[in-house]
N, C-alpha and C positions, 0 to 999 in steps of 0.2 A: 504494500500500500504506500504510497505516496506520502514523504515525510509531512508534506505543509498539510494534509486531510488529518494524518494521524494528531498533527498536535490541533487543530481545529477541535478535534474529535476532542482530545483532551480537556480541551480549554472548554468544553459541554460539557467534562463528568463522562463520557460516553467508552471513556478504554480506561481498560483493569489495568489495577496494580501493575501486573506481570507483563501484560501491553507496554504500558507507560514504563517500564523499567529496562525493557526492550530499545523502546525508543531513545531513549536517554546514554546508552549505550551506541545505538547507533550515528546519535550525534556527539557524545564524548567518546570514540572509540580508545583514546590511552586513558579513559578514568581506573582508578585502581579503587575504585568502591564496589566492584560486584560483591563481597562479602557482608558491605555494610547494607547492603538495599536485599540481602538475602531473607529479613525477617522482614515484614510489614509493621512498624508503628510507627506514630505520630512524629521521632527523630529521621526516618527513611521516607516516610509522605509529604515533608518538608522541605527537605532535600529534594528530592523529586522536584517538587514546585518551584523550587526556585531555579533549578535548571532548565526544564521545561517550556518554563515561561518567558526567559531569557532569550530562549533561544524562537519562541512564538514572536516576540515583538522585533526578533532581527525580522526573519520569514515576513511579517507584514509589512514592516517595512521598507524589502525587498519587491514583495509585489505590488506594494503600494507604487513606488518609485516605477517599477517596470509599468505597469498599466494605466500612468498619467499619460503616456507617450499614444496613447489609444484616445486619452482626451482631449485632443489639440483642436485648436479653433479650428471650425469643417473647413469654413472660407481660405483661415490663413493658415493653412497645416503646415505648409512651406516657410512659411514667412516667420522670423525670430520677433516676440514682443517684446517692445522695446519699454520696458517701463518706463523709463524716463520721460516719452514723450505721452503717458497718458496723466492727466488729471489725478488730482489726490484722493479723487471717492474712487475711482476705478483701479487706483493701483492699491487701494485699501480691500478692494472688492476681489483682485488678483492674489491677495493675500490669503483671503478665504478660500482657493480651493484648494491649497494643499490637505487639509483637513479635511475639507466635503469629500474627495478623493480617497483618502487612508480611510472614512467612514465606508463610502462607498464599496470599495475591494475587502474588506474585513467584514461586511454582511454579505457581501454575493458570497465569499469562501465558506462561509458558516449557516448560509441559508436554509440548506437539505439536513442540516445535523439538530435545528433545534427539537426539541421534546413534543412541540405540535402543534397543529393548523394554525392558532389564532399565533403563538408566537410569531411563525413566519410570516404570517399576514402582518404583525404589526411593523416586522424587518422587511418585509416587501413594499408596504406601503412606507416606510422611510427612505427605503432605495429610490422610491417614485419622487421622494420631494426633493432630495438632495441632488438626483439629478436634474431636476428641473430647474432647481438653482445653478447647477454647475455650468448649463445652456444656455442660463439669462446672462450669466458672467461673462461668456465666450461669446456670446452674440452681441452684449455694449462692447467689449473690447474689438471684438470683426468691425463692426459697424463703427466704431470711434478711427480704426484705422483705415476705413475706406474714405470716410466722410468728412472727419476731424469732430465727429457731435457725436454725444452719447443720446441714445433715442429714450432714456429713463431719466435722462438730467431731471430735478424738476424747475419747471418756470415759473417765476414768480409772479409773471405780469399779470394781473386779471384780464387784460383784455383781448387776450390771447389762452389763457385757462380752458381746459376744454370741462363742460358741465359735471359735473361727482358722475352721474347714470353713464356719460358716456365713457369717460374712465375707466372707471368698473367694470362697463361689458367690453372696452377693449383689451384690460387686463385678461376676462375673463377667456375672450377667444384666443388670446393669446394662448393661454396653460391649457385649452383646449387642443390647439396645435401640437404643443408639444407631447402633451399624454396620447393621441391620437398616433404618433408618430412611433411612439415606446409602447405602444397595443400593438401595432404593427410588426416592428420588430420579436415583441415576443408573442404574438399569436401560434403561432406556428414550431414553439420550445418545450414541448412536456415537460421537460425539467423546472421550468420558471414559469407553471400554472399559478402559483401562488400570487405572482408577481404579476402577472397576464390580469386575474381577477381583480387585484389590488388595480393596478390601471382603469380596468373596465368601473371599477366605482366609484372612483375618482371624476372619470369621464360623466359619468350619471349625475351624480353630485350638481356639477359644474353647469351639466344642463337645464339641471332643476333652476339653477340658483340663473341664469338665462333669465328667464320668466318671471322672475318675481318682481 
């Protein structure tokens, strides 16, 4: 089994002892403790954890890192952002997805291991927001580097203000777009039905609140 499942699995409670002491070995292969990890208590289940988990936050770390290279602005995938030339809310907003990203790859790896439905439903439905964030970031930064203007700035002027209703349902078609787009993507993935449904009532939501 695949070391980053096995400690995922871990980091659930979902592999024994002898699993987990296994593993532990296969990423310390010169430790010289197989003797000490030979009985089970509380000084060997400790140890255990603290190696384990050490070496879980290098592994997310790692795919964290490797799987931002799959989040690059669609527009400018080629293109190096230059921080310097964006505005102080947008390079403040570029700062946020380092994070939105390590959230992101640390519940996709752990989605199929949790204990059940509603759990993943509640890690599928935060997968759906945080990427929707992570598209709004990438889309003012595309858009600021075609344009020179962030299309979220906000305006102060009233006479130019566009009405609170029409706001609102532009937001709205907006995250429309986007969750329409992520149904799509995963319609078609057995594995990410959780995620598929979580979209599709997200989508309903949004159409309800349309109408009102």
């Amino acid at each position: 089994m695949d070391v980053w499942v096995c400690l995922v699995k871990y980091k659930n409670g979902t592999l024994s002892y002898k699993e987990s002491v296994s593993l532990y070995f296969q990423l310390y292969p010169q430790s010289s403790l197989r003797s000490f990890f030979e009985v089970e208590d509380r000084h060997s289940r400790k140890k255990l954890k603290e190696g384990l988990e050490t070496k879980y936050k290098e592994f997310e770390a790692n795919v964290s890192q490797n799987s931002f290279k799959s989040f690059t602005a669609s527009k400018n995938a080629k293109k190096a952002i230059n921080l310097e030339a964006l505005p102080e809310e947008l390079r403040t907003e570029y700062a946020r997805l380092s994070p939105i990203i390590r959230e992101i790859c640390s519940l996709h790896a752990r989605l199929e291991y949790f204990p059940d439905d509603k759990t993943r439903y509640e890690a599928a439905k935060r997968i759906v927001e945080l990427s929707a964030q992570r598209r709004m970031i990438f889309t003012r930064i595309d858009t600021f580097q075609e344009t020179g203007t962030d299309p979220m700035r906000k305006i102060d002027s009233p006479a130019i203000k566009l009405p609170a209703k029409l706001e609102k349902n532009y937001e709205t078609e907006y995250q429309l777009k986007l969750l329409r787009s992520q149904r799509s993507k995963l319609k078609n993935n057995p594995r990410r039905i959780a995620e598929y449904q979580a979209v599709c009532k997200q989508i309903t939501e949004l159409l309800n609140k349309r109408y009102e």
